[in-house]
N, C-alpha and C positions, 0 to 999 in steps of 0.2 A: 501362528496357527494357520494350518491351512484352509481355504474354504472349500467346500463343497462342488460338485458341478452345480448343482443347483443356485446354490448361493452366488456364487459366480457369474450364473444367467441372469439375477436379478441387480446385480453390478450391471455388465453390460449392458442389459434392457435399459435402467437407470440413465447410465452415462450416453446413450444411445437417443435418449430425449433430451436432457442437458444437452448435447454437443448440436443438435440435429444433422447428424450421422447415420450411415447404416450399422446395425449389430458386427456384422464383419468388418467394416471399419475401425471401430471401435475393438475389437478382439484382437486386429492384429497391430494397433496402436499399444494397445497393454504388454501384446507378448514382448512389443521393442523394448515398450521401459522395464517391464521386467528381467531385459537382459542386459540391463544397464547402457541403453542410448538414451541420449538426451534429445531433449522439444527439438532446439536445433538441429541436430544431424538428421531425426524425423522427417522435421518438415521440408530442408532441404534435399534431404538423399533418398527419401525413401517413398519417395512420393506416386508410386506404382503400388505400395505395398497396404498402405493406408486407405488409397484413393484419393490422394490430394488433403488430404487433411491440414488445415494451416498451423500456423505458432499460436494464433490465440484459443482453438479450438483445442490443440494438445497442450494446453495450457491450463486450462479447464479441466480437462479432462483429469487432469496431472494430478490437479488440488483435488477434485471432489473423486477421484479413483481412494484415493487414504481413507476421507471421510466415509466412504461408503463401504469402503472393507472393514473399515472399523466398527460401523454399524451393523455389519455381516457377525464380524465377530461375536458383537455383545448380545445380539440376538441367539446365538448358537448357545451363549453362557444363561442367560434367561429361560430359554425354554428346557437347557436340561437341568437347571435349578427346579423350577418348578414339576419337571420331570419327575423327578427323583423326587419330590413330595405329592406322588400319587393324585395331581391336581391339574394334568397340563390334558382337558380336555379337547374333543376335536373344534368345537367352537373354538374354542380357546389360541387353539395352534394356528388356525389362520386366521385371526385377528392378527396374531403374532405376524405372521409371512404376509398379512399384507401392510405391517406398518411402514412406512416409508420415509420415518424420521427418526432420531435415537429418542426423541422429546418422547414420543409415541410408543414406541416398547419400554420406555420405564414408568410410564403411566398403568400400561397392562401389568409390568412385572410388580406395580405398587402392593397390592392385594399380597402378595406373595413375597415379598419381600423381607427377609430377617432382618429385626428391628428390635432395637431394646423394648424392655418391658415396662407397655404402655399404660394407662388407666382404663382402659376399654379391654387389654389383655386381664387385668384384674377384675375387673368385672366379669367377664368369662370366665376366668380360674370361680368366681362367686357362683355361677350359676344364672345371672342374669341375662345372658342371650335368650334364654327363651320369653324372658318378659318382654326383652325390646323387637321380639319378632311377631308375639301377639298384641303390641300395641298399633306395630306397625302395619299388620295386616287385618286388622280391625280395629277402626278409628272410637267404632262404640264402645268400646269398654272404659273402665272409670280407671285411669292409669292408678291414682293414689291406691284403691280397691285393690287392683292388681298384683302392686307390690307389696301385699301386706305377705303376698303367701312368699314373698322372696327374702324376707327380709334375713341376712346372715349377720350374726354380731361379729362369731369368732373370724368372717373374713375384712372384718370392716365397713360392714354394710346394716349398720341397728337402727337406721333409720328410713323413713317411706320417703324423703328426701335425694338422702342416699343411695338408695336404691334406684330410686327413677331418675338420679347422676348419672347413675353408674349404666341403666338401661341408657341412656340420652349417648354416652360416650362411646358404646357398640355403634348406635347405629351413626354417630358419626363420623366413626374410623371408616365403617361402611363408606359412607358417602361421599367420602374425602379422597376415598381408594377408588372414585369409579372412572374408568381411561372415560368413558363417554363424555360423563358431565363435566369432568376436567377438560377436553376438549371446545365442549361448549363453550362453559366460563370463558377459557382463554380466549377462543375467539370476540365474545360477547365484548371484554376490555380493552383486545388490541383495536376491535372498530370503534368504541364506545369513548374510552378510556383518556383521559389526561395527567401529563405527568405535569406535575406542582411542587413548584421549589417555592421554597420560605427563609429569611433569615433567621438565623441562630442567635437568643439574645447577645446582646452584647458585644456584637462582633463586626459591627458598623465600619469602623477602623482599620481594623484588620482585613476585613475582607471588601476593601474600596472596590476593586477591581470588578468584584463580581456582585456590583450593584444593580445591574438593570435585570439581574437572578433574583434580588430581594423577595420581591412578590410577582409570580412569574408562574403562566402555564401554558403549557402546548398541547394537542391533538397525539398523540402514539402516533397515529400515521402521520403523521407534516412534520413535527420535529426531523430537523436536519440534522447531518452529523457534527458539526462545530457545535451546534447547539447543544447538544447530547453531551458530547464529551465536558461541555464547559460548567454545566450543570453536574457531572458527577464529577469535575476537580474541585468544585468548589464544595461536595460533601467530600470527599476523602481532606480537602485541609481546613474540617471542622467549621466549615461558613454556611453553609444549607444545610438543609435536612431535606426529603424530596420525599414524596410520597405517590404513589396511583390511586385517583380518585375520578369518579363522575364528575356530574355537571354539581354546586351547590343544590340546586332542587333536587337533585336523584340523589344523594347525600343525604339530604332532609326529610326524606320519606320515612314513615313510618315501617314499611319494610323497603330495604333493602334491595333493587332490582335483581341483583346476584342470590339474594335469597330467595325471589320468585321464583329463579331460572332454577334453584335447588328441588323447589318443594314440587314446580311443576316437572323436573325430571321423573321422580317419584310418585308420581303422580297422589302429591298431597294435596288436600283444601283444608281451605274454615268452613264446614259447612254446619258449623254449629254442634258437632258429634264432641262426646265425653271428650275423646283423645286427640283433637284437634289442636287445640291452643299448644298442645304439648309437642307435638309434634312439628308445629310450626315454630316451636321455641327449640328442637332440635337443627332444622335448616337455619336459625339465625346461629346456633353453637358452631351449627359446621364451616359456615359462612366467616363469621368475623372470627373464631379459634384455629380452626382446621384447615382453610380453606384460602383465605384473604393475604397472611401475612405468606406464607406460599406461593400464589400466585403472582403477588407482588415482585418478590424477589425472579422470580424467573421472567417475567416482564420486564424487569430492569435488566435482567442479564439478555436477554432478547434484543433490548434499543443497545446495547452498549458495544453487542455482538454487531450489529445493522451499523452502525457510527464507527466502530474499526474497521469494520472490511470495506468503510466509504471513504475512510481517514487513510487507508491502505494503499486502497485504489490509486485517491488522490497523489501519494506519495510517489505510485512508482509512476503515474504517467510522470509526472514533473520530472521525475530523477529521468525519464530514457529522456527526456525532451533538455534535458540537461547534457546527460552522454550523447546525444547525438547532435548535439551543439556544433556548426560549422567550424573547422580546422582553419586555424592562418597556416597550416603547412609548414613545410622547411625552409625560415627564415632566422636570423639570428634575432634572440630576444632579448632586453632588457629589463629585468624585473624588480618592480618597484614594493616592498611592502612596506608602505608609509607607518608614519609617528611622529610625535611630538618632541617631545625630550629625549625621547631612545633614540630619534634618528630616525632614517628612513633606510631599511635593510636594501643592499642593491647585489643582484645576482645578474650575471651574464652570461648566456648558455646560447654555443653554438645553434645552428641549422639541425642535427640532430639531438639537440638535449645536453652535448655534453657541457657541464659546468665550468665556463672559462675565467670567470673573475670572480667573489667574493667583496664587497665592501659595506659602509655606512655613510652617508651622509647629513648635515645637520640644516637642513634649508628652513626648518621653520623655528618659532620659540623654543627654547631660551636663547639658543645659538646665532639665528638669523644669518648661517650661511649661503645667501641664496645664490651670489654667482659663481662661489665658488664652488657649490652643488652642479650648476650647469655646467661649467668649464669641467670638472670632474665625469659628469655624463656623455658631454660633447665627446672627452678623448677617448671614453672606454668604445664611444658609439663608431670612433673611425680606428680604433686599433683592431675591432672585433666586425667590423661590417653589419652592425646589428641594425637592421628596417624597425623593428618596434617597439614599443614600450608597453609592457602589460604592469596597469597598475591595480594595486590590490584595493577593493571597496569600501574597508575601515576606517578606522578615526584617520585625520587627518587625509583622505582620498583625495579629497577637492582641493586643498591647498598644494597637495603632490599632484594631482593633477593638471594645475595653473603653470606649478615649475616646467611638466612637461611640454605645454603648450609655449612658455617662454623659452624652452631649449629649443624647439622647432623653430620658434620663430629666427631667435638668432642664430641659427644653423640650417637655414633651408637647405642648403646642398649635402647634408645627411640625408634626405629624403626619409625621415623618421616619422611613424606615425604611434600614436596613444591611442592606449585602448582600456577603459577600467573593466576589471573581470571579477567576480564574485570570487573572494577569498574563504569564501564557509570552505571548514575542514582542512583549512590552510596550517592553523596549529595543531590542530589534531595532528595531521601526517608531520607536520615539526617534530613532535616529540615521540612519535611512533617508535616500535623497535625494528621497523621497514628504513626509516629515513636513517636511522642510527647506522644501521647494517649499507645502507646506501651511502651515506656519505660520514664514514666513522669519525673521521676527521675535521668536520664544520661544525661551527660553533651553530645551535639550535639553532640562532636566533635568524639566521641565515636561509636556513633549509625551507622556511617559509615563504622567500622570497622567490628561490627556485621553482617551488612547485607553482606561485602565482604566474613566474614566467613562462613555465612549462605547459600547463592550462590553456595558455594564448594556443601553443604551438600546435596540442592535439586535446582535447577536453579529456575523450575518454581514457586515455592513455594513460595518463594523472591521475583523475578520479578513480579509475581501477584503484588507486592505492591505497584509499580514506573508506572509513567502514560507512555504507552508504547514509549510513543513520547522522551521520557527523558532517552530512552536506546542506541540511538545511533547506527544504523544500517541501517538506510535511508539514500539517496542521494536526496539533496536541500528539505528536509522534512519541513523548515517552508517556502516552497515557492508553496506546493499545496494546494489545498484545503482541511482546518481544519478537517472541517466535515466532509467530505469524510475519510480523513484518519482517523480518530478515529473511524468512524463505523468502519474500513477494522480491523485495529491494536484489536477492541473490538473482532471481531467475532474470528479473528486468537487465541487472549487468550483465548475466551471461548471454541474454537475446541480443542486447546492444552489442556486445565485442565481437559477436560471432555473425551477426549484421554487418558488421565492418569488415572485420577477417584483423588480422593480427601477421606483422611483418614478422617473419621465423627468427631473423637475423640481427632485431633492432630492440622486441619486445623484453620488459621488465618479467622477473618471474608472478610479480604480480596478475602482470596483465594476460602472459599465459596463462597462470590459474584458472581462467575463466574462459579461456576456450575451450569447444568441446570435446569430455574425455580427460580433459588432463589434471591433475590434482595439482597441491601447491608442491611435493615432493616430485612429482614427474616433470614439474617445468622448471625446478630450482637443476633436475639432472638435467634436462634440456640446457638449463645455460651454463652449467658445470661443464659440458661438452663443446660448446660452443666455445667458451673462453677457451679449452684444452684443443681444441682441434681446427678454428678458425669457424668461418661463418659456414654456413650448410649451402652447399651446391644444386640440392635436390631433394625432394619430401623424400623419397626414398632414406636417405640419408639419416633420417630421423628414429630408424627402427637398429641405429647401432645405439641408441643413448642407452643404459641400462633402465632398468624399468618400464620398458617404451615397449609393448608388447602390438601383437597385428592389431587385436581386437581395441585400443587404444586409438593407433594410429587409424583405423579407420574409422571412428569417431572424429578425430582429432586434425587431418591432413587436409580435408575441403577447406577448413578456414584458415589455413595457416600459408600465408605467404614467401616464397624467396623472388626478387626483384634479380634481374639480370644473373639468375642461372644457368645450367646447363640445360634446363629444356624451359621454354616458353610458360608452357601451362601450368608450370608450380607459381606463375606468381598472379592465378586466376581461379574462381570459385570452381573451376572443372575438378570435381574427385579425382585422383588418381585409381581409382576403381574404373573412371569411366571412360580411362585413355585412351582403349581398343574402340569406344565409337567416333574420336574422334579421326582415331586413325581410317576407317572407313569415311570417314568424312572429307580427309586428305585424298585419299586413293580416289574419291568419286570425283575430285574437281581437280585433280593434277596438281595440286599447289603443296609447298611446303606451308610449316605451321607458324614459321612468321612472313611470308606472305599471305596468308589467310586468317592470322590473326586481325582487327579490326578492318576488315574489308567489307563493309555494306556492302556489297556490292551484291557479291559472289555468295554473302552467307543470306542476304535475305533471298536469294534466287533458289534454297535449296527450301525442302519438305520434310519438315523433320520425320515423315513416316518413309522413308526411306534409307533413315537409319536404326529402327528397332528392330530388337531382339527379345528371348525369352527374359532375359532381367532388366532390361533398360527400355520404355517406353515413351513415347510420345508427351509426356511431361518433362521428362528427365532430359531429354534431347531437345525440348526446345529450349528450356534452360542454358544447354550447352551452346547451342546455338546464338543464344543472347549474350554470354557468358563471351565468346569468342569474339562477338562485334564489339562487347566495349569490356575489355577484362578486367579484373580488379576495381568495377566500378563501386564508388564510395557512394552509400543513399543518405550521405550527412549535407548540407544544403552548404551554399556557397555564402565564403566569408563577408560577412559585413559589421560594421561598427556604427554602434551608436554615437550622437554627438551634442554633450552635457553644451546648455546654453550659457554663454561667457556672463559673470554676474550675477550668476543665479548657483549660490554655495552653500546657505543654507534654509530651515525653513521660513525664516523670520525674512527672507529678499521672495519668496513666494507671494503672487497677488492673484486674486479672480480673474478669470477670464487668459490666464498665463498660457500660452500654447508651447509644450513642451515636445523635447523626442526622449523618451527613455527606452530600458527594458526590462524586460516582463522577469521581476526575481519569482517571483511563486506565485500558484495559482491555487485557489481553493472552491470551496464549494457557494462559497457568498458574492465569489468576486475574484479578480486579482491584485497582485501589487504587483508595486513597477515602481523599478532606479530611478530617479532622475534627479541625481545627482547630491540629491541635498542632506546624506547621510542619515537620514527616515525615507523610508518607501511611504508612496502613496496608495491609496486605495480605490479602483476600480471596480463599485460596485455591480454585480453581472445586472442589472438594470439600465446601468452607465457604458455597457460594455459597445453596443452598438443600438442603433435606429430603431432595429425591429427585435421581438421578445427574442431572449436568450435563456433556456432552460438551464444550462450545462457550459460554463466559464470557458473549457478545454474546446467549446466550436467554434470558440472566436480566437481566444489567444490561447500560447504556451510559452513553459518557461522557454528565457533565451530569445525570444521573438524581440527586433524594436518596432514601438509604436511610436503613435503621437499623440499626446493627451493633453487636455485643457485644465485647467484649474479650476474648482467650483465650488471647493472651499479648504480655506486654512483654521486648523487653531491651534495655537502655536502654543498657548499654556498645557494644551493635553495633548502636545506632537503628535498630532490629526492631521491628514492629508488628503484630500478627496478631491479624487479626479473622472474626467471623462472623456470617453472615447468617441462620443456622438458626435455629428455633425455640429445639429444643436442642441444646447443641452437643456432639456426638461428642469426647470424650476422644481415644477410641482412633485415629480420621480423622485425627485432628489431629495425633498422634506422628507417624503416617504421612506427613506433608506432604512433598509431591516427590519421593517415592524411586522412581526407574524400576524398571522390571522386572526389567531387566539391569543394572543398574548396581553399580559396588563401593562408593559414594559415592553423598551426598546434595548433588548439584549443586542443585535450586532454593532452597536460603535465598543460597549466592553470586549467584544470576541475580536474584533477587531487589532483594536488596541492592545489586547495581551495577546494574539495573534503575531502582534508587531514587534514586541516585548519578547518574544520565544524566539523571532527569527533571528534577533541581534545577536 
C-alpha cells in the first residue's frame, strides 16, 4: 500500500522526533533504504547525504520507519471503513490524524467496528436504546416505570428486569467503546496498577523453580524485564496465574476506583435521584464485564512487549560485545572440545583456519590416558607450529584444562599458551548443514572441536556461522518474540562484520553473507569464482562474479578487503567510489599511495577542505584521511587471556572472600555472570558490580571482558555463586540482593538460578 504525501509527512515528522534529526535528514535516510542500502553503507558512505546520521540513529530509524508506516496503513483502512458507513465525521477524522499510536486508532475505530452480534446489538434490534438514552440523560425518572412501556416479549424482553438488562448492556457497549475513557483507565493502571502472581494449587513441586513467584507483586512501572518474563513462564507452564490489581484497600472498596473514573467520565453521581443506583450499577457492569478483563489483557501484553524489547536489547548488546571479542589473529591453534568418556575431540588448524589434523584423546575417566594425551599434544604442537590451545568451556574444561597447563609445563620450549573459550553453539554449528557442506568428510564429533579452535583465531568470523540465537547470551530468549529478535540478532552481525570489513579472499560464504549488499547466493557466487579463478587482485574485480551487479557492488566494496593487491586502497575502508579524491590527494603532496599510505606525517598536515567536491565532503574526506593513516584498522580490542586459579575446579574448592580473575559470559538486567572456572558461573549482582550506584550492568562490564571478583558467597546444594566486583564488599548490600520494593518475595535468586539453568 502506498502512502500518501500526507501520511508520509507524518512518518517523517514522527521519525524526525525519535531520531532527533532534521525532516531532511530523516527523508533522505528513507529514500536510501528504500532503494535497498543498508545502516552500514549509510552511515559509512553517505554521510553528506543524510548529514552525518550515525548506525544507531539509522537503526532506529530503520525499526520504528515499518512500525509507523504500518500504522499509516491501518489508519488509512479505519477511516475509510468507517467512511463508508456514513459516520467518519470531521471531529471524528482528526482524532483519527492525530492519533499517534495503533493502541489509539483501534480505540477510536472501536465504536465502529464490525463485530459479531452482541446482547446490547439485541437489545437495539428490541427497541431499548431509547430507554437507555432517557435514563441516561435524566437520572429522575423511575427506570422500573420506564421500562414497562418497553417491555417486548416476542424479542425476548417480557420482563422489567430484562429490559433494564438490556437497557444496562447499550449503554455499556457505549462506554466500553469510548477511545477517551479507555485512555484514562489505561493510564490510571499502568501508574496505579500491580501485577500479582499467585501459585496454582497443587503445583508446589512442580513448579520449584518458580517459588519466590508463589506470592509475589510488583509496581507496572518497576517490574523489570527478567522479572516479567519469569512471571509469564511460569503462567504459560501452568504454575501461576497472574492478575492486575490495585493496592488490597482499593480492591476492598465498595466501589471500585476504575468505576469511579467510569461514572465520573459520564459525568454520573449518587445524588439520591430515581435512576442513580442504576446507573451506577451500569459503570460497575462496564467496569468488571466490559471493561476489566480487557484492559487487563492489553496491560499484560504492554509489560511483556516493554520485557522483550529489554530482553532484546540485552541480547544484542552481549552478542556485538561477543563478535567483537579480541582476535588471537594468525597463529596456529589447537582445539581442545573436552569429555569424559567420549574423549577429548582435538582439531588442529593452521594460521589461516585451514584444518590440519583431526583426533581424540582419552586423558580423563575411565581411560586415564594422561601422558599419553600430552606426548600426543606435544607432537601435533611441533609438527604443526601451533602457539595455542583454545579449550572448549563444557563438562570436563577444567580437568582439560589442567592437561593443558601440564603440556606446557613439560614442554616450555613449545612456547604454548591455553586459553578456555565459550563453546555455546559449538554443537549447533557441529551438526549444521554449513559444517556438513564445510567439512563433508569429518566425523560431527570433530567439527565441534574446529570451530572451538577457530573462535580463538577470529570470534566473529566463526560465530558468523551459528544462528545467533544458539550463542547463548540472552536472558529468557525463547520466551520473546522470534521475529523480533532475529531481526535485532541479524542487524547487530551485520553492523559487527561490516565494522570489521571482511578479507575478499580468505572469508566463508557465511561471513560474506553479512556484508553489505550481499545475499547468501551472491557470496556462495563470490567464492564459486574465487575457487575458479584464484584469489581477487582488485574490488574491481568482483563486478565479473555473475549476480554481482554495480548497485551490489557499491554497497558491498567499502567493506570488503584484498591484502597485498594490485592497488594499495582495496585493502582499506576508502570506497572505491571515492578513489579520484584520493588521487587528488596524491597529486597535492607529490607522493605515490604507498608512500602516503600510513604517513602521520604528511596526512595530518593536510585540510580535508581542500579536497571536496560537489559529491564528496568534508566528512567523507576526513574519513579518508583517517582511513589512509592507519588502513584496515580493526576497532576489536587487543588479545588478552584470562587466567582460571590453579585448585580452584570446582564449586565445592570455592570459599568466602576467594579473589578470583574470570570472564564476563553474559550480562543481564540484574547483574552479570562471569567464568571462573568452575563449570557454574557466578553472579555479579549490579549492586556488587562496583563502589558507586550502577543503574545499567552494560556501564561497567561486557560480555568477554576479564575481571577480578571476590567470593561472597557459595551454596553448593542450589549451585549458587555470588560474587563481587567492589573493593570492599557491603555485607549489608549483599543480604539485600534482589528484593523489589513491592514485593512479598525475593524473586532474583529464582531468576537467577534458572537464568543459570538456560545458559548451560
Amino acid at each position: 500500500m502506498t502512502l500518501t504525501q500526507e501520511a508520509n509527512n507524518r512518518v517523517i515528522l514522527t521519525l524526525s522526533n525519535d531520531i532527533h534529526a532534521g525532516t531532511d535528514q530523516v527523508q533522505a535516510a528513507v529514500n536510501l533504504l528504500d532503494q535497498g542500502a543498508t545502516v552500514p553503507f549509510i552511515a559509512r558512505y553517505r554521510k553528506e547525504v543524510t548529514g552525518g546520521l550515525d548506525d544507531s540513529q539509522l537503526r532506529l530509524l530503520q525499526e520504528r520507519l515499518i512500525y509507523l508506516r504500518d500504522m499509516e496503513e491501518r489508519r488509512a483502512v479505519v477511516m475509510d471503513s468507517i467512511e463508508a458507513q456514513g459516520k467518519l465525521t470531521d471531529e471524528l477524522r482528526q482524532a483519527l490524524l492525530s492519533a499517534d499510536t495503533k493502541q489509539r486508532i483501534e480505540d477510536l475505530y472501536l465504536p465502529f467496528k464490525p463485530k459479531r452480534r452482541t446482547r446490547a446489538q439485541i437489545a437495539k434490534e428490541a427497541g431499548l436504546e431509547a430507554l437507555a438514552d432517557r435514563l441516561f440523560e435524566n437520572p429522575t425518572l423511575v427506570p422500573e416505570t420506564e421500562a414497562e412501556a418497553f417491555l417486548n416479549p416476542e424479542k425476548g424482553f417480557s420482563t422489567v428486569k430484562d429490559t433494564l438488562n438490556g437497557a444496562r448492556d447499550i449503554l455499556a457497549e457505549r462506554f466500553s467503546e469510548d477511545a477517551e475513557l479507555l485512555a484514562t483507565l489505561r493510564a490510571f493502571l499502568t501508574k496505579r496498577a500491580f501485577i500479582v502472581s499467585e501459585l496454582v494449587e497443587g503445583k508446589e513441586t512442580e513448579g520449584a523453580k518458580f517459588k519466590d513467584y508463589f506470592d509475589f507483586d510488583e509496581e507496572l512501572t518497576a517490574i523489570p524485564s527478567h522479572r516479567a518474563l519469569a512471571l509469564f513462564r511460569g503462567r504459560q507452564e501452568g504454575i501461576l496465574t497472574l492478575k492486575i490489581a490495585l493496592t488490597e484497600e482499593e480492591e476492598a472498596q465498595p466501589i471500585h476506583p476504575c468505576q469511579e473514573i467510569i461514572a465520573e467520565h459520564f459525568a454520573i453521581k449518587d445524588l439520591g435521584r430515581a435512576a442513580d443506583q442504576w446507573l451506577q450499577s451500569v459503570c460497575r457492569w462496564t467496569w468488571r464485564v466490559k471493561v476489566c478483563l480487557n484492559l487487563e489483557t492489553e496491560l499484560f501484553e504492554a509489560i511483556r512487549e516493554r520485557a522483550e524489547e529489554e530482553a532484546i536489547r540485552v541480547f544484542g548488546i552481549n552478542l556485538k560485545d561477543l563478535l567483537l571479542a579480541a582476535p588471537a589473529g594468525q597463529k596456529g591453534v589447537i582445539g581442545l572440545d573436552p569429555g569424559l568418556r567420549t574423549g577429548v575431540k582435538v582439531a588442529v588448524i593452521s594460521a589461516t583456519g585451514s584444518v590440519l589434523e583431526t583426533g581424540v584423546i582419552y586423558p580423563h575417566e575411565p581411560k586415564r590416558q594422561w601422558d599419553q594425551s600430552i606426548e600426543i599434544l606435544a607432537a601435533l604442537a611441533k609438527r604443526h607450529g601451533s602457539k595455542l590451545i583454545s579449550i572448549g568451556n563444557g563438562t570436563a574444561s577444567r580437568e582439560t584444562d589442567r592437561l593443558a597447563a601440564d603440556l606446557i609445563a613439560r614442554y616450555p620450549s613449545l612456547g604454548l599458551t591455553k586459553i578456555v573459550v565459550s563453546e555455546a553453539g559449538a554443537s549447533v554449528y557441529s551438526a549444521s548443514e554449513l559444517a556438513a557442506k564445510e567439512f563433508p568428510d569429518m566425523d560431527v564429533s570433530y567439527r565441534g572441536a574446529v570451530s572451538i579452535a577457530r573462535r580463538l583465531q577470529d570470534p566473529l568470523a566463526e560465530l558468523v556461522k551459528i544462528d545467533p540465537k544458539a550463542i547463548g547470551v540472552g536472558q529468557y530468549q525463547h520466551d520473546v518474540n522470534q521475529i523480533h529478535l532475529a531481526q535485532k540478532l541479524d542487524a547487530v552481525v551485520e553492523d559487527c562484520v561490516n565494522a570489521v570489513g571482511v578479507d575478499l579472499n580468505t572469508a566463508s560464504v557465511p561471513l560474506l553473507a553479512r556484508v553489505s549488499g550481499l545475499t547468501k547466493s551472491v557470496a556462495q557466487s563470490i567464492v564459486t569464482y574465487r575457487d575458479g579463478h584464484g584469489a581477487f587482485k582488485n574490488r574491481r574485480e568482483l563486478l565479473n562474479v555473475p549476480r554481482l551487479g554495480e548497485k551490489t557492488f557499491e554497497q558491498a566494496a567499502g567493506f570488503l578487503r584484498i591484502n597485498n593487491g594490485d592497488n594499495p586502497l582495496d585493502a582499506s575502508a576508502v570506497h572505491p567510489e571515492a578513489y579520484p579524491v584520493v588521487k587528488k590527494i596524491l597529486d597535492k603532496t607529490g607522493c605515490d599511495i604507498r608512500t602516503l599510505i600510513g604517513n602521520q606525517q604528511i596526512l595530518r598536515s593536510l585540510k580535508a577542505s581542500e579536497f571536496t567536491d560537489e559529491r564528496f565532503g568534508i566528512p567523507t574526506v576526513k574519513d579518508i584521511l583517517s582511513e589512509l593513516e592507519k588502513p584496515g584498522r580493526d576497532p576489536r580490542p587487543e588479545f588478552k587471556t584470562a587466567i582460571f586459579r590453579e585448585g580452584v575446579e570446582t564449586i565445592a574448592d570455592l570459599k568466602t572472600d576467594m579473589e578470583l580473575e574470570g570472564v564476563v559470559s553474559n550480562v543481564a538486567a540484574f547483574g552479570a555472570f562471569v567464568d571462573i572456572g568452575v563449570h557454574q558461573d557466578g553472579l555479579v549482582h549490579v549492586s556488587e558490580l562496583a563502589d558507586h550506584f550502577v543503574k545499567d550492568p552494560r556501564e561497567v562490564v561486557k560480555v568477554g571482558q576479564i575481571v577480578k571478583v571476590r567470593v561472597i558467597d557459595v551454596d553448593v546444594a542450589r549451585n549458587r555463586i555470588s560474587l563481587s566486583m567492589k573493593k570492599e564488599t557491603s555485607r549489608n548490600a549483599h543480604s539485600k540482593l534482589g528484593k523489589p520494593q513491592k514485593a512479598k518475595s525475593q524473586p532474583m535468586g529464582a531468576m537467577a538460578n534458572a537464568f543459570a539453568k538456560l545458559k548451560r
